[in-house]
C-alpha positions as CSV (number, residue, x, y, z in Angstrom):
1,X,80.7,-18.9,88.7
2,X,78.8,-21.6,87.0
3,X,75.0,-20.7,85.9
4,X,72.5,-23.2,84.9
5,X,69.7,-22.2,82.8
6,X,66.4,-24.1,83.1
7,X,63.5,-23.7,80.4
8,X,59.7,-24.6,81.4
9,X,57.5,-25.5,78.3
10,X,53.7,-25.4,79.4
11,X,51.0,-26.5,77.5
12,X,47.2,-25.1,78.0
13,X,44.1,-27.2,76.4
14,X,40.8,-24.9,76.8
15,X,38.2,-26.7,75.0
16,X,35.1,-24.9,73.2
17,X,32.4,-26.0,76.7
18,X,34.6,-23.9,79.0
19,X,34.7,-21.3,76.8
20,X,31.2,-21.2,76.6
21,X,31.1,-21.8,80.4
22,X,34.0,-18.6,81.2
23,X,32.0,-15.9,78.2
24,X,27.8,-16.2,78.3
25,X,26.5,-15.0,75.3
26,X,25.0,-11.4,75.9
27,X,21.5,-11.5,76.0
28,X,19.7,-10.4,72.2
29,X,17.7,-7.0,72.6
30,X,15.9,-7.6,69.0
31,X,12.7,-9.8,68.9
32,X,13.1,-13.1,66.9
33,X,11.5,-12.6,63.8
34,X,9.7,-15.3,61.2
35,X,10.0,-15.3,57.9
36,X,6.7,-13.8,56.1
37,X,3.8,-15.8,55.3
38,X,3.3,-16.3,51.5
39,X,0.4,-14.2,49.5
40,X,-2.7,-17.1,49.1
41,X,-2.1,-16.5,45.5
42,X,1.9,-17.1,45.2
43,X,0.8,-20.4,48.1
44,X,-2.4,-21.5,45.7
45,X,0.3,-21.1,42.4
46,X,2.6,-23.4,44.8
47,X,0.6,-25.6,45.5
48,X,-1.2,-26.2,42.4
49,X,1.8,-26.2,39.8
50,X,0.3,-23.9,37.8
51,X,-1.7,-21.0,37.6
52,X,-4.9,-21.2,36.0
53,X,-4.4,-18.4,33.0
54,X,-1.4,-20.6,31.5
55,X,-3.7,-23.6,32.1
56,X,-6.8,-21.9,29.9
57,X,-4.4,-20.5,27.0
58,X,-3.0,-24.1,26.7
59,X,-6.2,-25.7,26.4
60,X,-7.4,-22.6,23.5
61,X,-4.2,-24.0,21.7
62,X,-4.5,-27.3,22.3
63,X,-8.3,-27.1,20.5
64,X,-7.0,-24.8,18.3
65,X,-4.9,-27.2,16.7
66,X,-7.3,-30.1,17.1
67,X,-9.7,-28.2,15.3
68,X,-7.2,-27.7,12.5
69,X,-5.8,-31.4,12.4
70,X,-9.5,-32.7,11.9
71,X,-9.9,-29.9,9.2
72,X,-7.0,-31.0,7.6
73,X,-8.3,-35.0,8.2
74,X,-11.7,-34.0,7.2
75,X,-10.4,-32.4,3.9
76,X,-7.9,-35.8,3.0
77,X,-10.9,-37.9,3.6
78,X,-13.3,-35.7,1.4
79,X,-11.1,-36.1,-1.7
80,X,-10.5,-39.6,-1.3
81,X,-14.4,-40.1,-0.9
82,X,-14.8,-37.5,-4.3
83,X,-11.9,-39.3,-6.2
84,X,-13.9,-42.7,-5.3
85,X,-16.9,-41.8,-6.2
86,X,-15.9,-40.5,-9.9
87,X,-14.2,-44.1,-10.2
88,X,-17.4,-46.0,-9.2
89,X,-19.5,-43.6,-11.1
90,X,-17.5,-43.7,-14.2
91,X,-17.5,-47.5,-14.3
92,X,-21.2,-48.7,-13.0
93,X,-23.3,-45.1,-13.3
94,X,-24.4,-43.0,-10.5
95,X,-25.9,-45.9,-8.3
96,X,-23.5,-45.8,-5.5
97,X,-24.4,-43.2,-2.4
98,X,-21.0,-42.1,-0.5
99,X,-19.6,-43.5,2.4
100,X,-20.8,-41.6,5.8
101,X,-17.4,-39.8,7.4
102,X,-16.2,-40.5,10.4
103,X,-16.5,-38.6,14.1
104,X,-13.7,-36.7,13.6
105,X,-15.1,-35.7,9.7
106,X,-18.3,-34.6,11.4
107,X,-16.7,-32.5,14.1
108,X,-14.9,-30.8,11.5
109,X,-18.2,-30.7,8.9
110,X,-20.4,-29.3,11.6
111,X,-17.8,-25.8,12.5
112,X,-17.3,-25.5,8.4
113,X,-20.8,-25.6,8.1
114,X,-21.5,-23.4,10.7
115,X,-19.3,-21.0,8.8
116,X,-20.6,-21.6,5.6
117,X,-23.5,-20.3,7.3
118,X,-21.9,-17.2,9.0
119,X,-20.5,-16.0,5.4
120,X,-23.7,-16.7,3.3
121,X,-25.8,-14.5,5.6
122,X,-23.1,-11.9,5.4
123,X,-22.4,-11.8,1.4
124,X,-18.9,-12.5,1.8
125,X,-18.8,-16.3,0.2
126,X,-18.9,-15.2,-3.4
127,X,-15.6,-12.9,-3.1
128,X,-13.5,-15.4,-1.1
129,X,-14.2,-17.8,-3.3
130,X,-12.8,-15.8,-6.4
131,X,-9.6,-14.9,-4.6
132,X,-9.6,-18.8,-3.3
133,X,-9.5,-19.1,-6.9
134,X,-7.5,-17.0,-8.1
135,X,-4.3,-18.1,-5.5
136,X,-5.0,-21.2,-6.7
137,X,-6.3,-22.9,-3.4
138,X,-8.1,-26.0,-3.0
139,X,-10.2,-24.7,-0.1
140,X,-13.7,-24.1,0.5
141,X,-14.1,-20.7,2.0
142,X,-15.8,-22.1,5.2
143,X,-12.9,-24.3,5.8
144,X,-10.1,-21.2,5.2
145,X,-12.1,-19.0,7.8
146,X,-11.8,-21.8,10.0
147,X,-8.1,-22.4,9.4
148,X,-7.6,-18.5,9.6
149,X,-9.5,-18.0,12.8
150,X,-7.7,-20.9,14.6
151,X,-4.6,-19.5,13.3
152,X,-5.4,-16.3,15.4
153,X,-6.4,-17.7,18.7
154,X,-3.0,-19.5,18.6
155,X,-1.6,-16.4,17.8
156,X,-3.7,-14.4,20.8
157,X,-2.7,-17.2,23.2
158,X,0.7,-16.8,22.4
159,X,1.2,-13.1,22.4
160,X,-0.9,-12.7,25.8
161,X,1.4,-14.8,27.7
162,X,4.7,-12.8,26.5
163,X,2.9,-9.8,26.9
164,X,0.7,-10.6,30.2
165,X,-2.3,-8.3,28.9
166,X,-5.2,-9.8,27.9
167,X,-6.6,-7.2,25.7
168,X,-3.5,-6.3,23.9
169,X,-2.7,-10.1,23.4
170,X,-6.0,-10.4,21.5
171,X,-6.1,-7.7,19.4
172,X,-2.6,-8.1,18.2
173,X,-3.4,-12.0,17.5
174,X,-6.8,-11.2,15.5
175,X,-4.6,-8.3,13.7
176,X,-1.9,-10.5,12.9
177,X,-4.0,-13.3,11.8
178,X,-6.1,-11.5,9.7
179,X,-3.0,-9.8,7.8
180,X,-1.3,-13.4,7.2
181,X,-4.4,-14.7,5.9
182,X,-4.6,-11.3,3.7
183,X,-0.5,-12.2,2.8
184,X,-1.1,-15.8,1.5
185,X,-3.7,-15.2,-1.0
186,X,-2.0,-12.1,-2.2
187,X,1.3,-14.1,-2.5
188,X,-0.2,-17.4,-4.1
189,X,-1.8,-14.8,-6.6
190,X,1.1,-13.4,-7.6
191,X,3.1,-15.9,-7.7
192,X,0.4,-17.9,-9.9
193,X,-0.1,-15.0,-12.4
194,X,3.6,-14.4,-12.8
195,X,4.0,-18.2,-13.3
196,X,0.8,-17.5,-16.2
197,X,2.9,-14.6,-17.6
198,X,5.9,-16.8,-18.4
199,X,4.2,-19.8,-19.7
200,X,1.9,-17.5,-22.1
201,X,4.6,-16.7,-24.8
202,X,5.3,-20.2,-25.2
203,X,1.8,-21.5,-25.3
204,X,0.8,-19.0,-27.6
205,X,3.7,-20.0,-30.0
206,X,2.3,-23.6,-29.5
207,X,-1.1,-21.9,-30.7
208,X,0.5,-20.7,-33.4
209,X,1.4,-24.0,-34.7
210,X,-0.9,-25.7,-34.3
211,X,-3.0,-23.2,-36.8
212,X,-0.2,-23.6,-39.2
213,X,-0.7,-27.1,-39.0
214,X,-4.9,-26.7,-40.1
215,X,-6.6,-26.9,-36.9
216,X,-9.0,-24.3,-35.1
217,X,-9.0,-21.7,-32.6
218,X,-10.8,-24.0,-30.2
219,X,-8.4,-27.6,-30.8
220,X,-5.6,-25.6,-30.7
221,X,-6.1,-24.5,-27.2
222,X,-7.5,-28.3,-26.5
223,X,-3.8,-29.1,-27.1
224,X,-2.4,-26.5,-24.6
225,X,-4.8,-27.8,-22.3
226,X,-3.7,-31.2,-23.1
227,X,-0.1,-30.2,-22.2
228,X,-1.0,-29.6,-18.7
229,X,1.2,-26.7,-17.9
230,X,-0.2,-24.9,-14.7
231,X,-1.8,-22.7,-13.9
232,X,-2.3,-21.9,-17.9
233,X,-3.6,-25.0,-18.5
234,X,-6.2,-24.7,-15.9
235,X,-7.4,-21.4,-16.8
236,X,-7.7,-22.3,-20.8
237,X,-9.8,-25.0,-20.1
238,X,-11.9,-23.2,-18.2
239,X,-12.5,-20.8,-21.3
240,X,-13.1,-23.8,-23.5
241,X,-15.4,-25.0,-20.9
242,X,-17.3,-21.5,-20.8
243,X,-17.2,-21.9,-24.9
244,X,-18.7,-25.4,-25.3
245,X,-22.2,-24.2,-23.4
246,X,-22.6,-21.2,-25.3
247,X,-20.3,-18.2,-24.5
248,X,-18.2,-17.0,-26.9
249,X,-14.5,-17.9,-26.8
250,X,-13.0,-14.0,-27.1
251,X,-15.5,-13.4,-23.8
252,X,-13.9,-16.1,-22.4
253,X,-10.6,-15.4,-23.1
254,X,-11.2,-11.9,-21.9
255,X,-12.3,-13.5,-18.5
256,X,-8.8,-15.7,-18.2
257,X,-7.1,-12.3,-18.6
258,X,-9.1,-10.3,-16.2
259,X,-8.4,-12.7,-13.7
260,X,-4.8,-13.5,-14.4
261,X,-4.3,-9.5,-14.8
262,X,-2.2,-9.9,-18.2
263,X,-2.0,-7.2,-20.7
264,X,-0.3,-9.7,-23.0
265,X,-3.2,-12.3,-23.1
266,X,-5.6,-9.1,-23.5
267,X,-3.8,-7.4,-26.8
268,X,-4.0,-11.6,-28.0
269,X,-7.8,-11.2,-27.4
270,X,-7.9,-7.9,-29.2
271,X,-5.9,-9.3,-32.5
272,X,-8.2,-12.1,-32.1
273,X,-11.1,-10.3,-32.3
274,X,-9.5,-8.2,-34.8
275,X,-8.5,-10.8,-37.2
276,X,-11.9,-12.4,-36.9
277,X,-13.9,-9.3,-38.1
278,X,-11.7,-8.5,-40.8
279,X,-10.1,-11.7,-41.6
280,X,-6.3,-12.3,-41.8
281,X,-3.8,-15.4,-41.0
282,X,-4.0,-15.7,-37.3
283,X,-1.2,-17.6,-36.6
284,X,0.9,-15.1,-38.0
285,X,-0.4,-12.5,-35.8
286,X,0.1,-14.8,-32.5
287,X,3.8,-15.1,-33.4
288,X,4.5,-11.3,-34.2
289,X,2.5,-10.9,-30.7
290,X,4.9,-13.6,-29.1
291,X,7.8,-11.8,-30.3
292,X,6.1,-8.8,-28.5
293,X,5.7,-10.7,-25.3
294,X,9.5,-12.4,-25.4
295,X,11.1,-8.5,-25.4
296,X,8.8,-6.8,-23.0
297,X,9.9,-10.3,-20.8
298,X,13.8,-9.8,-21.2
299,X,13.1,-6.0,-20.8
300,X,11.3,-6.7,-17.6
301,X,13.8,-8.9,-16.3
302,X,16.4,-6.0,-16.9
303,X,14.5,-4.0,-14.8
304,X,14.4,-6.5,-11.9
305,X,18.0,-7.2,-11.6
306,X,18.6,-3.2,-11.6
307,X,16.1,-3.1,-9.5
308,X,17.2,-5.8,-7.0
309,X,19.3,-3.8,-4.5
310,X,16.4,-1.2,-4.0
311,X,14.2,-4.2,-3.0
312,X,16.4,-6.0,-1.2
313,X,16.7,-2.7,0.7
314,X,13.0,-2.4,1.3
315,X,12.5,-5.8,2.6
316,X,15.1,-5.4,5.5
317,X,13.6,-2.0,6.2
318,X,10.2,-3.7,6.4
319,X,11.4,-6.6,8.4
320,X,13.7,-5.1,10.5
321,X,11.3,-3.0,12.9
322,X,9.2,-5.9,13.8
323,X,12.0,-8.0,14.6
324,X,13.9,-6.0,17.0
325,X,10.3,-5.5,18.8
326,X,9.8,-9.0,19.1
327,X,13.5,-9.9,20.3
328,X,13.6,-6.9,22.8
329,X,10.0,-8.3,23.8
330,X,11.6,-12.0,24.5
331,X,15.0,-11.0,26.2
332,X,13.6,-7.9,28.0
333,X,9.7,-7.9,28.9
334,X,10.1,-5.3,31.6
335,X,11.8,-2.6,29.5
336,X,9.1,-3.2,27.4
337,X,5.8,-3.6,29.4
338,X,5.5,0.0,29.6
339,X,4.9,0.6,25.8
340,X,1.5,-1.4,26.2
341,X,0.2,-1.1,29.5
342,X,0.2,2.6,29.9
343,X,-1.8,5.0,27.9
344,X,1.4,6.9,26.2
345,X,2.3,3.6,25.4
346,X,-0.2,2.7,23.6
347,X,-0.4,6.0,21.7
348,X,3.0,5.7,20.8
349,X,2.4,2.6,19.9
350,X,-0.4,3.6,17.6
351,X,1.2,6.3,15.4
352,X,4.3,3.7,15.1
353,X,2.6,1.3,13.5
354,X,0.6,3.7,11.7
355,X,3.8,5.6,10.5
356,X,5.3,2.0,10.0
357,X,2.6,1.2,7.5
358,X,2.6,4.7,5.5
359,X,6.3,4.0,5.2
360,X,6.4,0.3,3.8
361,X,3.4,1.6,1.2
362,X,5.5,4.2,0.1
363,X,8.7,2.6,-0.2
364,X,6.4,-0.3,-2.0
365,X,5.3,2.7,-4.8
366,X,9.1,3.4,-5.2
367,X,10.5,0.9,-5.6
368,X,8.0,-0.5,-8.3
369,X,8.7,-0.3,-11.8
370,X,5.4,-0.7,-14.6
371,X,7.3,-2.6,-17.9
């Protein structure tokens, strides 16, 4: 018996509308909801760009540095104007009045003499100007003010918009600002007065020459001055200057070493004075003295280099703490918002810095050695 197999293939389209037709959606039982309404301050920030704190600490920078561009203009054209006027009055005689500066030179005349005002009636002109002197700057102390105090409403500006306080931004700018202003002078001076302690031994021996040779006290320190080694050069022409309208020379000698702070130009003074009571060769004396000076030198540079790992220590201490405040400050603001807007914080803070301080002075002391 014979079967015959027989195979159905069937084929069944449903397309997506009668699906949707055959299964309703079920009916929601949640209200639709909208999305919320923006604050009016985030919408006013939208719609503006920016808000308007960053717009006001941009604008104290901005005229921050425009005040110190027309300072820095203002001072350029000054010397120019001073330099042209010794020409004219060195060739025809004081006939010729100055030239009148320009809007920007006034701008920046009217603030410095606003602030030459400000530091008469408070007593303070006289001192800045010595230490002015003394770092060997070519600024009037009206105009360093000036520079300073724009230099610490840059710094304010700055500080409150990575910190988002106000107050904190402020004080921390005026702090900083006054304690760089405080850092340049006291580095120019030293660094001028150690730059006077290395040219003395060789000046001195120059001195001593030239009194071998038959000429003065006085032309012998004309010719240092005429070599025009800085800041010694400076400074001895200054005591010849003192000399010529009537002090005496060891007085002013006295004065170049009080400012300079050197115990080697003050023991010169003292042989000096000694050899002119009592009488003596002089030059003979300065080079016995300059053999002094040469050894205390080598033995102070003996110190240093033993001394170098110490320092080098004590700078990355001092550096260090500030450093990772500022870098946890930029990457992390939140973990370190806390520290300066809550009271603890800010006592904390406090006896940190104050603890800081107490520590760089004393590792300062320590690490200083008196030659």
């Amino acid at each position: 018996m014979r079967r015959d197999v027989v195979m159905l293939r069937t084929s069944i389209t449903v397309t997506a509308a009668a699906l949707a037709a055959a299964f309703p959606p079920a009916p929601s039982t949640h209200p639709p909801t909208s999305a919320p309404a923006p604050s009016p301050a985030v919408a006013a920030q939208h719609a503006g760009g920016v808000s308007w704190g960053l717009i006001a600490a941009l604008a104290a920078v901005f005229a921050a540095l425009l005040l110190v561009g027309l300072i820095g203009v203002s001072s350029l054209y000054q010397q120019d104007r001073h330099r042209a006027l010794a020409d004219q009055i060195g060739r025809y005689g004081p006939r010729h009045a100055p030239a009148q500066a320009g809007e920007e030179g006034r701008v920046a005349s009217t603030v410095i003499g606003l602030t030459g005002q400000l530091l008469r009636s408070s007593n303070s002109e006289r001192g800045l100007t010595q230490r002015l002197d003394l770092a060997g700057i070519s600024r009037t102390p009206a105009e360093w003010v000036v520079l300073g105090g724009s230099g610490c409403v840059v710094l304010a500006v700055v500080l409150t918009l990575l910190t988002g306080n106000v107050l904190v931004g402020v004080l921390a700018g005026a702090v900083a600002g006054w304690l760089a202003m405080r850092l340049v002078l006291n580095i120019r001076t030293g660094r001028r007065r150690g730059a006077f302690g290395e040219q003395l031994p060789d000046l001195l021996q120059l001195i001593a020459a030239s009194l071998q040779s038959g000429f003065s006290l006085p032309q012998a320190l004309d010719g240092v001055v005429q070599e025009n080694t800085q800041p010694a050069a400076g400074e001895f022409s200054r005591a010849l200057t003192e000399a010529r309208i009537g002090a005496d020379l060891e007085d002013a000698l006295d004065g170049v070493a009080n400012r300079m702070n050197s115990d080697d130009l003050r023991w010169t003074v003292m042989a000096i004075r000694i050899q002119r009571q009592v009488g003596g060769n002089l030059a003979e004396v300065l080079q016995n003295t300059v053999g002094t000076m040469r050894e205390r030198a080598y033995l102070r540079r003996q110190v240093r280099a033993l001394s170098a790992e110490a320092r080098l220590s004590a700078y990355i201490l001092s550096v260090l703490p500030p450093l990772v405040g500022c870098w946890l400050l930029f990457i992390d603001p939140t973990y370190m918002r806390p520290l300066y807007t809550t009271l603890a914080g800010l006592l904390l803070l406090a006896v940190t810095v104050v603890l800081y301080v107490v520590g760089v002075l004393w590792m300062r002391k320590v690490i200083r050695v008196v030659v």
